[in-house]
Backbone as JSON, one array per atom type, in Angstrom:
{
  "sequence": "XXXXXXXXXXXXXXXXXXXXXXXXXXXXXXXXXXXXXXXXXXXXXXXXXXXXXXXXXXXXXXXXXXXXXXXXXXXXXXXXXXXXXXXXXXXXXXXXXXXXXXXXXXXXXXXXXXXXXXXXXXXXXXXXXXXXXXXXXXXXXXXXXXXXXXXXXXXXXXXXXXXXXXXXXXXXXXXXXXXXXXXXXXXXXXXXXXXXXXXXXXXXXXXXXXXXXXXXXXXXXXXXXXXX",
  "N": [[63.85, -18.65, 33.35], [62.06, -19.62, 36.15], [59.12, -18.93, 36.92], [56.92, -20.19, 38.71], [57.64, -21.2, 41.29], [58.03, -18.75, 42.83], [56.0, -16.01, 44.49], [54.38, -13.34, 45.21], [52.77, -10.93, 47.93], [50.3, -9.34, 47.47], [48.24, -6.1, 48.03], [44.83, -5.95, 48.24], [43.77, -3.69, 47.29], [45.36, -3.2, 45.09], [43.9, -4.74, 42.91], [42.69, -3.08, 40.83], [44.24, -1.18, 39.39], [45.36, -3.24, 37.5], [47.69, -4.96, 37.49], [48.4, -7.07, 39.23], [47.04, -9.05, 37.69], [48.53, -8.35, 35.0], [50.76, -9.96, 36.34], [50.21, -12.39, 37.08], [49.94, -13.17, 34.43], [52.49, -13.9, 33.65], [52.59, -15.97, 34.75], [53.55, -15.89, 38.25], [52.99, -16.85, 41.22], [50.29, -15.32, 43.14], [49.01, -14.1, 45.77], [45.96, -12.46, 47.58], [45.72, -9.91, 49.52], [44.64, -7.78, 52.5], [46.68, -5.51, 53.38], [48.32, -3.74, 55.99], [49.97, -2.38, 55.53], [52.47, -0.81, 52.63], [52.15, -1.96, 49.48], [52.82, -4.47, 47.87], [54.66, -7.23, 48.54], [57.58, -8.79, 48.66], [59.1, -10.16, 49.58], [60.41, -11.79, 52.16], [61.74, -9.33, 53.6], [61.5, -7.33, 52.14], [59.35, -4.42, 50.59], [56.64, -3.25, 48.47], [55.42, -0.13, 48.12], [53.38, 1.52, 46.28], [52.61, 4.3, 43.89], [51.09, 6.33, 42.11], [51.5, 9.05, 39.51], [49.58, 11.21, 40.55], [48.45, 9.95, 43.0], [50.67, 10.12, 45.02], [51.57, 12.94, 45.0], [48.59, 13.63, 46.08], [49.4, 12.77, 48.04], [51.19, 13.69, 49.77], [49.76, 16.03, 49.91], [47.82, 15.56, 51.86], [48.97, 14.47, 54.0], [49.16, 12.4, 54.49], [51.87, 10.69, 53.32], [54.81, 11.21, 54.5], [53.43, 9.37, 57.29], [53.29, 6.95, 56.4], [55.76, 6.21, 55.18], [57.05, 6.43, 57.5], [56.21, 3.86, 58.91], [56.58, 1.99, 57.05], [59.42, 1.58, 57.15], [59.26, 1.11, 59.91], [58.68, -1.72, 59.95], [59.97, -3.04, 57.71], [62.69, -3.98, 56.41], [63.75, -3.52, 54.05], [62.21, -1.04, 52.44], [60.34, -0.09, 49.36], [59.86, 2.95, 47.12], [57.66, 3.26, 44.73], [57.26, 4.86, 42.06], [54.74, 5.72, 39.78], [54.54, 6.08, 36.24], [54.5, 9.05, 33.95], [56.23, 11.83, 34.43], [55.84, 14.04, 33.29], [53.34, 15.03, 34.11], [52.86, 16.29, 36.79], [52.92, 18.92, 36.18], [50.16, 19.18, 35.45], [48.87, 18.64, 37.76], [49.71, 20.16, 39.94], [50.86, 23.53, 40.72], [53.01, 23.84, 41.81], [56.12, 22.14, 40.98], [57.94, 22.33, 42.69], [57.27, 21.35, 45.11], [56.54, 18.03, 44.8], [59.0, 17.09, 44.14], [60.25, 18.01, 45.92], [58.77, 16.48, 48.26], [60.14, 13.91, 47.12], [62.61, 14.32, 47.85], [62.7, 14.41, 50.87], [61.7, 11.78, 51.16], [64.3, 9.89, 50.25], [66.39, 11.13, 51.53], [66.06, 12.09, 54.42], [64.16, 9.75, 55.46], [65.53, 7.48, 54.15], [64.67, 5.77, 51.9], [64.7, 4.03, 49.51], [63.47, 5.44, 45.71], [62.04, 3.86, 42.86], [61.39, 5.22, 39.85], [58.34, 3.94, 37.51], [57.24, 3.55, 33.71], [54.84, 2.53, 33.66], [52.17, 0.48, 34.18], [52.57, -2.08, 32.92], [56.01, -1.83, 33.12], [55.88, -1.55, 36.08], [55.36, -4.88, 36.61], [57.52, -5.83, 35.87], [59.29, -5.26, 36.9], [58.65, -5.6, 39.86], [58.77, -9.07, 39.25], [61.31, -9.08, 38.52], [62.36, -8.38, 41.82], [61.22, -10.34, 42.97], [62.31, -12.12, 42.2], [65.43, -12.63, 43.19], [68.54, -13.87, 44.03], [69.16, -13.88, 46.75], [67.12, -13.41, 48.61], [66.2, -13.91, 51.47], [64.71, -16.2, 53.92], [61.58, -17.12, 55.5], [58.81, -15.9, 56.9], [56.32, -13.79, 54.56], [54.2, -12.61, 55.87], [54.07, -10.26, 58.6], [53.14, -9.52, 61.92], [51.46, -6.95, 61.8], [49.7, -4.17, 62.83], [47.03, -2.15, 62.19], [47.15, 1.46, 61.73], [45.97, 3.35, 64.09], [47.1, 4.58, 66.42], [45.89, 7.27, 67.99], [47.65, 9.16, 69.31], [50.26, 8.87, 67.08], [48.21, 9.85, 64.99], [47.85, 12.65, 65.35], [49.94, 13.91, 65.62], [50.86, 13.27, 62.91], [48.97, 15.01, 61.61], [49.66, 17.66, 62.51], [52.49, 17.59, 61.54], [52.18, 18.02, 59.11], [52.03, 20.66, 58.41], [53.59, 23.74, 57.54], [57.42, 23.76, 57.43], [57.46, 22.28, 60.06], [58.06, 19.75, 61.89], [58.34, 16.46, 63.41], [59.82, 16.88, 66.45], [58.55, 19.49, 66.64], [55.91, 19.02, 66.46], [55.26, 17.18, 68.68], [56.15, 19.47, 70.99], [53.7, 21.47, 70.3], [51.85, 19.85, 70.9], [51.96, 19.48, 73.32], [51.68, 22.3, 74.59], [49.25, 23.37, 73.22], [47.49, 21.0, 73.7], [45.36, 20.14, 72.27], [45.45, 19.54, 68.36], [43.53, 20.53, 67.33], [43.08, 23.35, 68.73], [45.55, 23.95, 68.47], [45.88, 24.58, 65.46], [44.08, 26.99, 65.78], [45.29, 29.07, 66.97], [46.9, 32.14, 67.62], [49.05, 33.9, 65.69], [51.21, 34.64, 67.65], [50.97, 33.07, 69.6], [51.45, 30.75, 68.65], [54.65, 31.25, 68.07], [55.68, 31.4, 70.42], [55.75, 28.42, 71.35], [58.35, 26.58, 72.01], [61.14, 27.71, 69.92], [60.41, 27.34, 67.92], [59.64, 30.14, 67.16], [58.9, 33.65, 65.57], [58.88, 33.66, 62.56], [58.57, 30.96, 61.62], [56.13, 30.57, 62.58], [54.14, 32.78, 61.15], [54.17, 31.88, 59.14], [53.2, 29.19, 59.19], [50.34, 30.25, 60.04], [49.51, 31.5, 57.89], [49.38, 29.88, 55.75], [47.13, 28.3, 56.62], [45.41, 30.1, 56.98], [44.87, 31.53, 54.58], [42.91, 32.05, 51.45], [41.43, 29.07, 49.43], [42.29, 27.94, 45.97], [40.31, 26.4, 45.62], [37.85, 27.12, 46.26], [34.83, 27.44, 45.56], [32.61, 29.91, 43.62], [30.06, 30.04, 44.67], [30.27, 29.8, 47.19], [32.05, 31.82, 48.15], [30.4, 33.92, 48.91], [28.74, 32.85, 50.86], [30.5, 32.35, 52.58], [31.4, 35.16, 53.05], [29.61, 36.73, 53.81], [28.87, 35.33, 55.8]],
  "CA": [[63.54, -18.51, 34.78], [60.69, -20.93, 36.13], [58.85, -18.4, 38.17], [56.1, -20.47, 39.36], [57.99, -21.25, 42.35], [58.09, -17.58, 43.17], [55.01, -15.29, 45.13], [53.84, -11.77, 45.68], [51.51, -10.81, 48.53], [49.31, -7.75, 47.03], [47.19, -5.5, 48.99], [43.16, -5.59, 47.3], [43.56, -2.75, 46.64], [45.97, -2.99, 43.75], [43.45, -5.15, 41.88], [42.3, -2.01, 40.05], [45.53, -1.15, 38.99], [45.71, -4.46, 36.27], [49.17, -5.54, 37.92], [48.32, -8.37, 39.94], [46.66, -9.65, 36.62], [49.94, -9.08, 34.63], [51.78, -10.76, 37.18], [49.86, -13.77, 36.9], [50.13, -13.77, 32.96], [53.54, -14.84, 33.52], [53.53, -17.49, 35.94], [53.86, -15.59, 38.91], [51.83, -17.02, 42.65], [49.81, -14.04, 43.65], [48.49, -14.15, 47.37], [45.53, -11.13, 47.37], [45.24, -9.89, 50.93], [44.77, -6.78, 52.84], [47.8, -5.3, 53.33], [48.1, -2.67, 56.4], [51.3, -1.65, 54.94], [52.54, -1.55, 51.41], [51.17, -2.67, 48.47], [53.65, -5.69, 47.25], [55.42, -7.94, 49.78], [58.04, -9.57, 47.02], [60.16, -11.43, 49.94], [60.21, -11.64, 54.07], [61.59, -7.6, 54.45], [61.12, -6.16, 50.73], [57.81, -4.26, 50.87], [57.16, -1.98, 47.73], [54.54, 1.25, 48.1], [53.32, 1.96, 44.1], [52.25, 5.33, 43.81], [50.87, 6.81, 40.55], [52.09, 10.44, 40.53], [48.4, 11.76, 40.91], [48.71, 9.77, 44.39], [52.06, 10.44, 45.27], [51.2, 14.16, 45.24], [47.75, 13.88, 47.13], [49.79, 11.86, 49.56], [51.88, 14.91, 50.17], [48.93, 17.55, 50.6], [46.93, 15.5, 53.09], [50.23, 14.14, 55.18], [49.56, 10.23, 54.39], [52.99, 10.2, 52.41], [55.69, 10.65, 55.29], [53.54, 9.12, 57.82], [53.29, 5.66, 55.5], [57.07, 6.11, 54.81], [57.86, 5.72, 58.86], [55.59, 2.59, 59.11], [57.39, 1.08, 55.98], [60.46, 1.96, 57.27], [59.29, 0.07, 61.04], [58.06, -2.69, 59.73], [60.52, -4.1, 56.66], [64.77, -3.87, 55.99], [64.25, -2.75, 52.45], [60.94, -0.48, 51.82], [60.73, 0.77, 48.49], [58.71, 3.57, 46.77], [57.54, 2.97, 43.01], [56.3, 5.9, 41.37], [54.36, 4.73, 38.05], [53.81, 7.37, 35.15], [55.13, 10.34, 33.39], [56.43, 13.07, 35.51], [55.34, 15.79, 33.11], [51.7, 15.01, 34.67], [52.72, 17.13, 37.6], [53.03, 20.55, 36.0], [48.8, 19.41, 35.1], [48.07, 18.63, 38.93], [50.48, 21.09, 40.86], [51.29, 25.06, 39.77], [54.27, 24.11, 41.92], [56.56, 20.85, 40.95], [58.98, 22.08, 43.63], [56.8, 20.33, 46.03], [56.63, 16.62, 44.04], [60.47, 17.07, 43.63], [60.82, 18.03, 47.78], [58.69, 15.11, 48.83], [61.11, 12.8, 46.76], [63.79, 14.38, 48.34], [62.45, 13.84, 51.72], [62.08, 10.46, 51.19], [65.44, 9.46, 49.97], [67.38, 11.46, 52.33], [65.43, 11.87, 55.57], [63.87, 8.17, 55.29], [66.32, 6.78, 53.05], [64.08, 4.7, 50.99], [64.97, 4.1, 47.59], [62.53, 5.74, 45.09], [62.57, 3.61, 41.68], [60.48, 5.38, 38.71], [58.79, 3.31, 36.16], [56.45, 4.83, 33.36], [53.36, 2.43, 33.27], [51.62, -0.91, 34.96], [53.24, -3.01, 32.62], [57.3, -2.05, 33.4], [56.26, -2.13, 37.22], [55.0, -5.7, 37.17], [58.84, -6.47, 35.47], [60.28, -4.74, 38.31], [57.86, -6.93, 40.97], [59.44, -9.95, 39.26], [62.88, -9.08, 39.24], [62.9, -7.98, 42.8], [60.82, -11.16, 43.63], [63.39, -13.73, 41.54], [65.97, -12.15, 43.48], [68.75, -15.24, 44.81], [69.52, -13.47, 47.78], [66.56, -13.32, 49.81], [66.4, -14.33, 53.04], [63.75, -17.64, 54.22], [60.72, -16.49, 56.08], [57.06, -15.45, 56.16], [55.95, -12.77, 54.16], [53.34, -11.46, 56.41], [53.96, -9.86, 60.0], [51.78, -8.94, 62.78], [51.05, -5.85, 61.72], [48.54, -3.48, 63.6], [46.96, -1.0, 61.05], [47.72, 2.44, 62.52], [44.89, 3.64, 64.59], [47.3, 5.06, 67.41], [45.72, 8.87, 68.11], [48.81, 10.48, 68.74], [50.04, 9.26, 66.12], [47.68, 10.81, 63.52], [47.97, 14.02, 65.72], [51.41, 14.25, 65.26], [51.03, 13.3, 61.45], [48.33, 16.28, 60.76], [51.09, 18.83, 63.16], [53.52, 17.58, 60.91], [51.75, 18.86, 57.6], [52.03, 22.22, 58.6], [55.17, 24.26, 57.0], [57.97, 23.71, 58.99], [57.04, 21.41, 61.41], [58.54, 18.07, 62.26], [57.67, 15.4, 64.61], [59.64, 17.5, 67.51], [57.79, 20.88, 67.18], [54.54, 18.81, 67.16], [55.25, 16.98, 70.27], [55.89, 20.73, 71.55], [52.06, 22.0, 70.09], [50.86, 19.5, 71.54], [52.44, 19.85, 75.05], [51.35, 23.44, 74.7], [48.03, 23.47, 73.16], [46.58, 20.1, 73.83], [44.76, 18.79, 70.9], [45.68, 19.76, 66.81], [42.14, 22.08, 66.86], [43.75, 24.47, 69.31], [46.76, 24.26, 67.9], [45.46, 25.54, 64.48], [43.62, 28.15, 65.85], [46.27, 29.71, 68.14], [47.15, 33.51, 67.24], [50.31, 33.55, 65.52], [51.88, 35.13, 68.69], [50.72, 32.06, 70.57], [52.61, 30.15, 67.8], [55.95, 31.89, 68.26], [55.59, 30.7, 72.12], [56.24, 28.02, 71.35], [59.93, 26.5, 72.45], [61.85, 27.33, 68.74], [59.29, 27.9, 66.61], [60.16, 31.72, 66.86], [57.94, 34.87, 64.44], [58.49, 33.45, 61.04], [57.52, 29.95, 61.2], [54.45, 31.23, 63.4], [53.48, 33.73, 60.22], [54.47, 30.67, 57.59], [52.02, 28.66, 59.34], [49.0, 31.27, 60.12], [49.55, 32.27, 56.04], [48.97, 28.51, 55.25], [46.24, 27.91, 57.44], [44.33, 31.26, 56.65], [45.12, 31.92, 52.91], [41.59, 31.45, 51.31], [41.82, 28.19, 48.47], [41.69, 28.04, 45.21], [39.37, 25.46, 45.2], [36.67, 27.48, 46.85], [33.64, 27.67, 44.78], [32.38, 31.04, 43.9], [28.65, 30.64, 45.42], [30.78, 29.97, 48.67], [33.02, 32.51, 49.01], [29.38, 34.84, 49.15], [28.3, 32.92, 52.25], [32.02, 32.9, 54.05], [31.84, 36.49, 53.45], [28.01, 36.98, 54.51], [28.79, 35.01, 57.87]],
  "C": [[62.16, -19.12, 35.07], [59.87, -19.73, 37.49], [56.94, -18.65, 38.91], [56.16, -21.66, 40.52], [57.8, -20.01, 43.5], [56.36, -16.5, 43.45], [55.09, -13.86, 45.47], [53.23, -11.75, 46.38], [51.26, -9.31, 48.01], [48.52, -7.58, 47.82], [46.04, -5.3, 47.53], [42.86, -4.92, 46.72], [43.78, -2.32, 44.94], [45.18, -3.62, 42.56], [43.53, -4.3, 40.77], [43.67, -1.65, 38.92], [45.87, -1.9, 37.35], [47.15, -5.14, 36.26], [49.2, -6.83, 38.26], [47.6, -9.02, 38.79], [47.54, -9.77, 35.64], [51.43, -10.25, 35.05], [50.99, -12.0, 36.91], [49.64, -14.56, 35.74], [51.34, -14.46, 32.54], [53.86, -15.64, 34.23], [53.56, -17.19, 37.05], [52.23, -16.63, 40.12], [51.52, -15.75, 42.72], [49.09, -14.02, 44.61], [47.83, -12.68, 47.58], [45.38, -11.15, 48.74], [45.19, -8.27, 51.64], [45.18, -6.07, 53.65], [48.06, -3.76, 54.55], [49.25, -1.71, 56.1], [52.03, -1.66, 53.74], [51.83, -1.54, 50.61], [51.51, -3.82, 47.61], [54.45, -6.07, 48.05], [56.25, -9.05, 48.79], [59.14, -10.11, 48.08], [60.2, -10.5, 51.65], [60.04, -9.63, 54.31], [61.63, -6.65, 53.15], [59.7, -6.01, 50.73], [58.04, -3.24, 49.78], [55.25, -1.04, 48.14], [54.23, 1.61, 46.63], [52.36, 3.22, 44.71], [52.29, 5.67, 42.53], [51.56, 8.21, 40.79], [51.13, 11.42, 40.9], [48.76, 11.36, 42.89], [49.95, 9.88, 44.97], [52.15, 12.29, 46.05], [50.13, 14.56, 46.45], [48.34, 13.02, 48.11], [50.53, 12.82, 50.67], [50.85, 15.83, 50.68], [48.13, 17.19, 52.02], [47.83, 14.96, 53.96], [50.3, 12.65, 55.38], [51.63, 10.16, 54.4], [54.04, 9.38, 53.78], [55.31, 9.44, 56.81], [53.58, 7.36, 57.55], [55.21, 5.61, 55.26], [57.78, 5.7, 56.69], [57.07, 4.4, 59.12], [56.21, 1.49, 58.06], [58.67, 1.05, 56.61], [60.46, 0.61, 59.05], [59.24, -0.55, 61.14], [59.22, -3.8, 58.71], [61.68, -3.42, 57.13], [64.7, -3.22, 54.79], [62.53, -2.55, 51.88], [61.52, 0.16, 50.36], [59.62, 1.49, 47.85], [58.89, 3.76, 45.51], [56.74, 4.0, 42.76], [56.15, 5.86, 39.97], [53.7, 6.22, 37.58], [54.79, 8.2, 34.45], [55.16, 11.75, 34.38], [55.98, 14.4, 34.95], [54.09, 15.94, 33.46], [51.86, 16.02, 35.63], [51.94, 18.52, 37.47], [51.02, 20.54, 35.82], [48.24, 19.39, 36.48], [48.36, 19.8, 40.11], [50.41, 22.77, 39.96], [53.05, 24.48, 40.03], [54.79, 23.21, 42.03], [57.59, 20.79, 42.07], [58.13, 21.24, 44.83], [56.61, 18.65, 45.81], [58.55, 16.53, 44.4], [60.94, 17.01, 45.62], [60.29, 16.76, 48.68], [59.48, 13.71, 48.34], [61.94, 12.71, 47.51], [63.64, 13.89, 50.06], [62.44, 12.38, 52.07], [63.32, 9.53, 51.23], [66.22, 9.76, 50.8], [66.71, 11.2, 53.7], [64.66, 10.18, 55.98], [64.28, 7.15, 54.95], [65.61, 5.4, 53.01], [64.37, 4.91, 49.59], [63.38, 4.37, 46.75], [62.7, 5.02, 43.74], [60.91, 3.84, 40.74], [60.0, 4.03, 37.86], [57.36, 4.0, 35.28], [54.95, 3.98, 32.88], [53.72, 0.74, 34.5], [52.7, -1.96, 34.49], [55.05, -2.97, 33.19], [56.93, -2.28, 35.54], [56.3, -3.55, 37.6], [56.51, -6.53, 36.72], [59.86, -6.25, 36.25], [59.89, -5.53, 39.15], [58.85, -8.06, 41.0], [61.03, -9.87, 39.3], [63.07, -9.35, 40.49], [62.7, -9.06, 43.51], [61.88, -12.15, 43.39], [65.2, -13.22, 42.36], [67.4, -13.71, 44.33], [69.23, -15.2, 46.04], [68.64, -13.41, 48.85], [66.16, -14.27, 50.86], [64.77, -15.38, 52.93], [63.15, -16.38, 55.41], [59.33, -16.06, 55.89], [57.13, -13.89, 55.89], [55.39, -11.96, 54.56], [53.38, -11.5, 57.94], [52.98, -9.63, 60.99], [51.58, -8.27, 62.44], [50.13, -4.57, 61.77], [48.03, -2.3, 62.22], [47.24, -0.28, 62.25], [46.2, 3.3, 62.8], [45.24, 4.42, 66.28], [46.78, 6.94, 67.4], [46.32, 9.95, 68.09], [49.75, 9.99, 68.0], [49.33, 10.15, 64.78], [47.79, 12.47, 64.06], [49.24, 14.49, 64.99], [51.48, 14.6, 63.67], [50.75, 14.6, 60.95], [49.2, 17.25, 61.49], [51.94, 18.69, 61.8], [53.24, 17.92, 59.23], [52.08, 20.1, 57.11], [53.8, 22.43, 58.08], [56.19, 24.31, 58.17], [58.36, 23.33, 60.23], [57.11, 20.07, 60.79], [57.52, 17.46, 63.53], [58.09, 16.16, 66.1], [59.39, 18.8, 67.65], [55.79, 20.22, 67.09], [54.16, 18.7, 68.12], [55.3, 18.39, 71.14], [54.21, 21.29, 71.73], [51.58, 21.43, 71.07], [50.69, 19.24, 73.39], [51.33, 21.56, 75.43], [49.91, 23.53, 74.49], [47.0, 22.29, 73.61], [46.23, 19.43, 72.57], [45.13, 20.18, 69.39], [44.91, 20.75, 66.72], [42.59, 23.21, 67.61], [44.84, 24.93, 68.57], [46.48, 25.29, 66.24], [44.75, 26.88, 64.56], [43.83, 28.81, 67.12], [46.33, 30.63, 67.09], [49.16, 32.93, 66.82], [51.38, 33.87, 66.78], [51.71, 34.1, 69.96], [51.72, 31.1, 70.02], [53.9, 30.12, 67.95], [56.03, 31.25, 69.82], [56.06, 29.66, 72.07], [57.97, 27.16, 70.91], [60.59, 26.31, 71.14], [61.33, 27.58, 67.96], [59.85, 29.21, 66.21], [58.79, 32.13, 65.85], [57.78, 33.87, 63.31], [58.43, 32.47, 60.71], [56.33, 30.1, 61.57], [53.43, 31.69, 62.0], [53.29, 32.79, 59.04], [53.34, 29.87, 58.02], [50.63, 29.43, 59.54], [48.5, 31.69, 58.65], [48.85, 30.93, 55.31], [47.49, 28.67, 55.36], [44.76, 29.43, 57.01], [44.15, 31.87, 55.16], [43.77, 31.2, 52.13], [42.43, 30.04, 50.19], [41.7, 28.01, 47.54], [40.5, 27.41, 44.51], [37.74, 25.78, 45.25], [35.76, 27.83, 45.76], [33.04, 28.68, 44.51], [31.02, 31.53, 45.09], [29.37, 30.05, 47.01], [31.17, 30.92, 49.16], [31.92, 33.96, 49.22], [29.09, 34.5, 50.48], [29.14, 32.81, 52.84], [32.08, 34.38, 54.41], [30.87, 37.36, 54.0], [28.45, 36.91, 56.09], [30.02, 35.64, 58.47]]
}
């Protein structure tokens, strides 16, 4: 296979990584650029996402994950999400793997993006080229207009949609109701329930979240939270 006919566009980011440097040990074009979507553009509407499973996870706690999965999803025909590593890493970053295992599932079903494992740098950059040497893909430029995402309600919506429970249409609700995300978090759970569907016991599921101290908290903190 002669694959120095064949191109990747990589986002800058991935330098670090050592991918875009295997890729170019075999021949491959590599076009470095910075990528508002993605992190491998391997043909006009294939866009792949690489996620280690360290980031994969913190993509889940701070609410990046799904809102990167609807922008992949707006943008290309065939997003895909590469998760590079050993999965028994979880049980060292999580207590609880059912959450790694539920954001997969989210993905695949609710987003339907194909998730394809692989267990280091080197097998993803053999996946890259496959997907790039591919004899089916379509003529066209690789790189779209593509606005980074800087819309407001968007990210409102995103951080609503973190919360247990809550989709995209009980945010749009919050935010009918409360106005802005900071209200919304610090509504009484009985303000919660108010709103249209929500009902008691997502109200209490979110107030439990949201108020449950963390384990992260530092001890000489939790003296002055409990001082003030």
């Amino acid at each position: 296979m002669n694959l120095e006919n064949l191109r990747i566009v990589v986002d800058e980011r991935e330098r670090k990584s050592g991918i875009p440097d295997l890729l170019k040990s075999v021949g491959m074009n590599i076009e470095m650029k910075t990528l508002p979507v993605g992190d491998y553009i391997v043909a006009p509407e294939t866009v792949i996402e690489r996620k280690s499973i360290r980031d994969l996870l913190s993509s889940v706690f701070d609410g990046r994950l799904f809102d990167q999965c609807s922008r992949l999803k707006e943008h290309f025909q065939n997003p895909i999400v590469l998760v590079e590593g050993n999965v028994d890493e979880i049980e060292e970053i999580t207590d609880n793997p059912l959450i790694f295992y539920g954001a997969i599932s989210t993905v695949v079903i609710d987003f339907k993006i194909p998730i394809i494992p692989t267990p280091s740098a080197a097998h993803t950059a053999k996946l890259l080229v496959s997907l790039c040497s591919r004899k089916d893909i379509p003529k066209g430029p690789y790189l779209k207009k593509i606005k980074k995402s800087s819309d407001l309600q968007k990210q409102q919506l995103s951080v609503l949609c973190s919360l247990p429970g809550i989709g995209d249409k009980f945010a749009v609700r919050m935010l009918e109701k409360f106005g802005t995300p900071l209200r919304a978090f610090n509504a009484t759970t009985a303000e919660l329930a108010k709103v249209e569907g929500l009902g008691d016991a997502r109200a209490k599921k979110i107030k439990t979240m949201l108020d449950s101290k963390s384990k992260h908290l530092k001890k000489s903190n939790q003296k002055t939270l409990h001082d003030s």
